[in-house]
Kinemage of the C-alpha trace (Angstrom):
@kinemage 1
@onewidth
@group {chain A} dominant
@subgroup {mainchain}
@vectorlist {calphas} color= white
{ca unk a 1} P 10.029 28.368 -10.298
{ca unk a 2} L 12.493 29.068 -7.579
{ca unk a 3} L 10.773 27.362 -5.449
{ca unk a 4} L 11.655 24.193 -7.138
{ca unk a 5} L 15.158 25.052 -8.531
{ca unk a 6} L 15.408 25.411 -4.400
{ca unk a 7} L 14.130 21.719 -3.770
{ca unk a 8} L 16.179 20.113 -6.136
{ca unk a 9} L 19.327 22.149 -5.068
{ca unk a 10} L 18.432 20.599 -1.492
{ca unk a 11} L 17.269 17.670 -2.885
{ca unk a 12} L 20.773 17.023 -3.923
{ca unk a 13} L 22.994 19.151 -1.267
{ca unk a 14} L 23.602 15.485 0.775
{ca unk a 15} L 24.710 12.605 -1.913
{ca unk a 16} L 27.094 15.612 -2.996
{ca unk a 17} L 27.976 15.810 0.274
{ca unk a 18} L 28.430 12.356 1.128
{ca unk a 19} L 29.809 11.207 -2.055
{ca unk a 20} L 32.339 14.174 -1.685
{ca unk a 21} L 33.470 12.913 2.078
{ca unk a 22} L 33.677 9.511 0.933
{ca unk a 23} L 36.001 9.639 -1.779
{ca unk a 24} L 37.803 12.464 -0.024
{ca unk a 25} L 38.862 10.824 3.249
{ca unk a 26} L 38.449 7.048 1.971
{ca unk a 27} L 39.456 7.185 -1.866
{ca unk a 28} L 38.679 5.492 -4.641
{ca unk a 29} L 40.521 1.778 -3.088
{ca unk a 30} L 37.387 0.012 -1.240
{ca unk a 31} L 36.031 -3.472 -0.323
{ca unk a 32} L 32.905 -5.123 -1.449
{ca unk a 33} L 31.262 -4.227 1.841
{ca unk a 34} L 32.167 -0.698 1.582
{ca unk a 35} L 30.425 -0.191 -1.755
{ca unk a 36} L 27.223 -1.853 -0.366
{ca unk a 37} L 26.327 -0.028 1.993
{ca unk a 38} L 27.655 3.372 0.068
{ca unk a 39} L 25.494 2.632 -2.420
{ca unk a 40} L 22.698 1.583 0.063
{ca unk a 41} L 22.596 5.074 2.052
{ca unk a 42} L 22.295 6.358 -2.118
{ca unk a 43} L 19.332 4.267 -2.625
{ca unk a 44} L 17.554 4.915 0.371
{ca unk a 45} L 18.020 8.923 0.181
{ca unk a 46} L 16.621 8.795 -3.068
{ca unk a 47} L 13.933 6.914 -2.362
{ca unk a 48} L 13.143 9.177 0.315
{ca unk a 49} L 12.950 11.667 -1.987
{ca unk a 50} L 11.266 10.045 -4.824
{ca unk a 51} L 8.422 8.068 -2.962
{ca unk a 52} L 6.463 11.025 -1.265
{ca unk a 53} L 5.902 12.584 -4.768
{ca unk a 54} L 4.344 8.875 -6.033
{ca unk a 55} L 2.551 8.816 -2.498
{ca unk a 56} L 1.777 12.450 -1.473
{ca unk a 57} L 1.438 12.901 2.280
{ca unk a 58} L -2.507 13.176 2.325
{ca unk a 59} L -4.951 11.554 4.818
{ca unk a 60} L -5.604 8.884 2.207
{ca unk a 61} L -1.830 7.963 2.192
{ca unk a 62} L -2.049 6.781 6.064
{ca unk a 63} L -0.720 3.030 7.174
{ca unk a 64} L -0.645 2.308 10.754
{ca unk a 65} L -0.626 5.583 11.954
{ca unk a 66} L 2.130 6.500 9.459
{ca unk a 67} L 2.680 8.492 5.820
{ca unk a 68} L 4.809 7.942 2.811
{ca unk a 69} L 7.201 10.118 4.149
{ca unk a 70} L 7.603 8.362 7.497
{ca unk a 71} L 8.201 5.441 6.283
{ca unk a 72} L 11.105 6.687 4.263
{ca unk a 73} L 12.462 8.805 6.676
{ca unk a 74} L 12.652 5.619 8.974
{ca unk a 75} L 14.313 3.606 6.019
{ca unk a 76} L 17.043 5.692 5.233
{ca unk a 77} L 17.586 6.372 9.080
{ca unk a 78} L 18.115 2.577 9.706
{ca unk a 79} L 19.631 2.221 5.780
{ca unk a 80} L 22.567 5.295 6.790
{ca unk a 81} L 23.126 3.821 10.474
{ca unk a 82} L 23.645 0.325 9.061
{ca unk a 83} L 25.425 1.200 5.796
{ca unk a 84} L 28.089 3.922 7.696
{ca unk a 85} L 28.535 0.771 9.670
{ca unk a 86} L 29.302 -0.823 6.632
{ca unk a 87} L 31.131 1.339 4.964
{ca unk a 88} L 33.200 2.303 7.835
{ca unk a 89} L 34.319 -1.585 8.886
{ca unk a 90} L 34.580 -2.681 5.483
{ca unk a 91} L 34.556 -6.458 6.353
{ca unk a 92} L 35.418 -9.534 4.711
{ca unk a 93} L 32.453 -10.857 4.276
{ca unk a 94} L 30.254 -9.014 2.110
{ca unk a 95} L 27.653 -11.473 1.592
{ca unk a 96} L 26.182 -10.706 5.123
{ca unk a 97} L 25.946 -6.987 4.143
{ca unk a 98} L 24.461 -7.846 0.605
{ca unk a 99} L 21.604 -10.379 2.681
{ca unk a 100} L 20.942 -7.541 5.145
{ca unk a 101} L 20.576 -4.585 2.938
{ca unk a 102} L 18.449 -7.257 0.313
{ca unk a 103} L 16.060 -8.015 3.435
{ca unk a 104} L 15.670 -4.003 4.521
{ca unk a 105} L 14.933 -3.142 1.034
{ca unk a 106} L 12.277 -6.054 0.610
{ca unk a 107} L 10.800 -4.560 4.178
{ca unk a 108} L 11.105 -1.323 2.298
{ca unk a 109} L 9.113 -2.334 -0.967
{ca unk a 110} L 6.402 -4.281 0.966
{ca unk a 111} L 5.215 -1.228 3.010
{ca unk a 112} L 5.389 0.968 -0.079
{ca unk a 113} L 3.279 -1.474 -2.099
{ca unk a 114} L 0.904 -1.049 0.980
{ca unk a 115} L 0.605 2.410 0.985
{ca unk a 116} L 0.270 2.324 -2.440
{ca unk a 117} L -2.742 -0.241 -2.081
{ca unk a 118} L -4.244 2.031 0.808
{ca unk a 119} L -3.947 5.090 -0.919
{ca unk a 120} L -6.024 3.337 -4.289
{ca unk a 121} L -8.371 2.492 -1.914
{ca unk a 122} L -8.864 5.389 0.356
{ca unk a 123} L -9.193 7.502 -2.870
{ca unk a 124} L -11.944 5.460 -4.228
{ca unk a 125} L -13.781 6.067 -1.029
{ca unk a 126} L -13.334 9.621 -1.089
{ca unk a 127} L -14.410 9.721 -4.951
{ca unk a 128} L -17.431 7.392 -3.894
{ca unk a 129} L -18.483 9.545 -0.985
{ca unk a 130} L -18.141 12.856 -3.266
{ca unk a 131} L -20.932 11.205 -5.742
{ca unk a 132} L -23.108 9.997 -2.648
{ca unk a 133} L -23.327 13.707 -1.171
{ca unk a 134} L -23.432 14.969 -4.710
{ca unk a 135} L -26.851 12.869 -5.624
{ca unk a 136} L -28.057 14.066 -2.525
{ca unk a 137} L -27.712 17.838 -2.685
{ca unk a 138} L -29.028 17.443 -6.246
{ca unk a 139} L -32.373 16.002 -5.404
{ca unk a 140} L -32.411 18.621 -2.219
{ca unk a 141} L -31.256 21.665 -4.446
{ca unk a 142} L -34.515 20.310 -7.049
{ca unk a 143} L -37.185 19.852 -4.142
{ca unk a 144} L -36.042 23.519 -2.886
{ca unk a 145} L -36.112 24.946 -6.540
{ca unk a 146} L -39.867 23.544 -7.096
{ca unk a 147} L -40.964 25.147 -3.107
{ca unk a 148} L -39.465 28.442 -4.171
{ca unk a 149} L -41.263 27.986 -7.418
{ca unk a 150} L -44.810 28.767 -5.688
{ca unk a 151} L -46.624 31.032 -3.890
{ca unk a 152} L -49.386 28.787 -2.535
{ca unk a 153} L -49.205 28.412 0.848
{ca unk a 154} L -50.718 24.807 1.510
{ca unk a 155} L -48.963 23.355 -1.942
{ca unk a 156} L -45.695 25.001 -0.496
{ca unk a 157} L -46.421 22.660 2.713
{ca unk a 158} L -46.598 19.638 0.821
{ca unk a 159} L -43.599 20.151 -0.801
{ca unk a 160} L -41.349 21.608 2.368
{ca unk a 161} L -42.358 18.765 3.680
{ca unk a 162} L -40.007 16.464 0.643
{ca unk a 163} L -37.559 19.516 1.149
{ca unk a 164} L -37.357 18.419 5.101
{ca unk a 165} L -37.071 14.087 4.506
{ca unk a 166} L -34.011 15.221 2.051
{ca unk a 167} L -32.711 17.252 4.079
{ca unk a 168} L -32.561 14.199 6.028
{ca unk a 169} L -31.204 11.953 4.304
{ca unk a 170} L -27.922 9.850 4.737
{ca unk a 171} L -25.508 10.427 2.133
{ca unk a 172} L -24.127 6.441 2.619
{ca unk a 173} L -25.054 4.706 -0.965
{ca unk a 174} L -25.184 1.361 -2.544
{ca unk a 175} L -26.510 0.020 -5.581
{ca unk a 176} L -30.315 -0.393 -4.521
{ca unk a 177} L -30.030 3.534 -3.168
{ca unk a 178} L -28.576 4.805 -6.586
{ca unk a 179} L -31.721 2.974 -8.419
{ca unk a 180} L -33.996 4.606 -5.611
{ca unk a 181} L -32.451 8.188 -5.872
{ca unk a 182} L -32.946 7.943 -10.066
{ca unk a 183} L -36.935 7.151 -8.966
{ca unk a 184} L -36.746 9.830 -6.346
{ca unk a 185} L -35.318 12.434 -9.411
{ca unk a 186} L -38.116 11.164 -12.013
{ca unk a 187} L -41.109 11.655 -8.783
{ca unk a 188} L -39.813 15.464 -8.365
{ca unk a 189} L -40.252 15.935 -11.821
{ca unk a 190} L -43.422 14.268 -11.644
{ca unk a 191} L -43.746 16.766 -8.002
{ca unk a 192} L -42.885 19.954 -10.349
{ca unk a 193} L -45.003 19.284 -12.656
{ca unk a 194} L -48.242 19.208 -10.199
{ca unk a 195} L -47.256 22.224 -8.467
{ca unk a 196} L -46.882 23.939 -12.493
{ca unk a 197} L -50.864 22.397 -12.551
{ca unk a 198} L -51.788 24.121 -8.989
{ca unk a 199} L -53.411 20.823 -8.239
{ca unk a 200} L -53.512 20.474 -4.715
{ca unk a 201} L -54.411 16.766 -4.880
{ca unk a 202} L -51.978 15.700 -7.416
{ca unk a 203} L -49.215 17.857 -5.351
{ca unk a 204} L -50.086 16.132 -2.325
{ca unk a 205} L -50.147 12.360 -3.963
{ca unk a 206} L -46.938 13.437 -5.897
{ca unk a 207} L -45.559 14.790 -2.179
{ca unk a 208} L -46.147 11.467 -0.517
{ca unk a 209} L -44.959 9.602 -3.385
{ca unk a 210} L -41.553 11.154 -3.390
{ca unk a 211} L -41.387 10.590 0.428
{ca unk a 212} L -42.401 7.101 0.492
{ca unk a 213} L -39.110 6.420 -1.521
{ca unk a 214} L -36.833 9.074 0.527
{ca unk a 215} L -37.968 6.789 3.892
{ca unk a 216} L -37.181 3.671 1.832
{ca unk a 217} L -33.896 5.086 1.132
{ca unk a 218} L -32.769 5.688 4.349
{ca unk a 219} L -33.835 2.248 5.231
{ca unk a 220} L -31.552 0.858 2.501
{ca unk a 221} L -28.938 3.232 3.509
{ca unk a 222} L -28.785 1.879 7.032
């Protein structure tokens, strides 16, 4: 809690600051110009602020070798440079300092919608790859539950032998591997169920079934 009574008290220490200065040494008399780029240096600082919490500064939040908060930080660098400018010469023509800070901003929003497109993306990956290692351990986690179900030496070959072509197995997944790792699930149950029997025939045609479809996986998975 004071933690973040701390942030926002920090958060909004400068356009206090500023705003104070401003009217202090310049008044409340100003041109057109003046006010642009007084309220630009505004803007930008609180879209410094602002952005990073829409766009955390994660891995997944990366453009160009760069984070939300770089971005910004370079934004209301070249927004405070260019709007003291403005706010300190106060020139006639305020139409060039309207175009100028209309062109940074639109620079602005373009790499934000970026990052925000890269982040959507990234995290899909990451939520993708979390299922494809997830359906793998699963089907490892049930071959090893079935081995330690046994005591037979030669049926726990057979099946240490599934255990070893999971074990294996490339976590990269598509749609043809999802359909393959539901038959490889279904064949472990059909595995379990031999071992239950103490069949060693059945355990060792249930075995190479179950492997047949783990080496076709990794083939689709390539």
């Amino acid at each position: 809690m004071k933690s973040n009574i701390y942030k926002i008290i920090l958060g909004i220490l400068f356009p206090i600051a500023f705003a104070s200065l401003f009217f202090v040494i310049g008044g409340t008399e100003h041109g057109t110009t003046c006010w642009i780029g007084f309220a630009s240096i505004i803007l930008s600082y609180v879209m410094l602020i602002a952005v990073p919490l829409f766009i955390p500064n994660s891995q997944s939040s990366y453009l160009f070798g760069t984070t939300s908060g770089t971005v910004t930080g370079i934004f209301f660098f070249v927004q405070f440079v260019i709007g003291l400018i403005f706010v300190i010469c106060d020139f006639d023509k305020w139409k060039i300092a309207l175009i100028i800070e209309i062109i940074l901003f639109v620079i602005m929003i373009y790499f934000m919608l970026q990052l925000f497109q890269t982040d959507e993306i990234t995290a899909k990956k990451e939520i993708k790859h979390s299922q494809e290692v997830y359906s793998v351990k699963n089907l490892s986690l049930k071959a090893k539950m079935i081995f330690d179900s046994t005591t037979d030496v030669e049926i726990k070959k057979y099946v240490k032998s599934v255990c070893n072509e999971l074990n294996s197995c490339p976590t990269s997944s598509n749609f043809q591997v999802m359909a393959i790792d539901e038959s490889i699930g279904f064949s472990l149950d059909a595995l379990s169920q031999s071992v239950t029997s103490g069949d060693i025939n059945s355990v060792k045609a249930s075995a190479s079934s179950v492997i047949a479809l783990i080496r076709k996986r990794k083939l689709l998975s390539k």
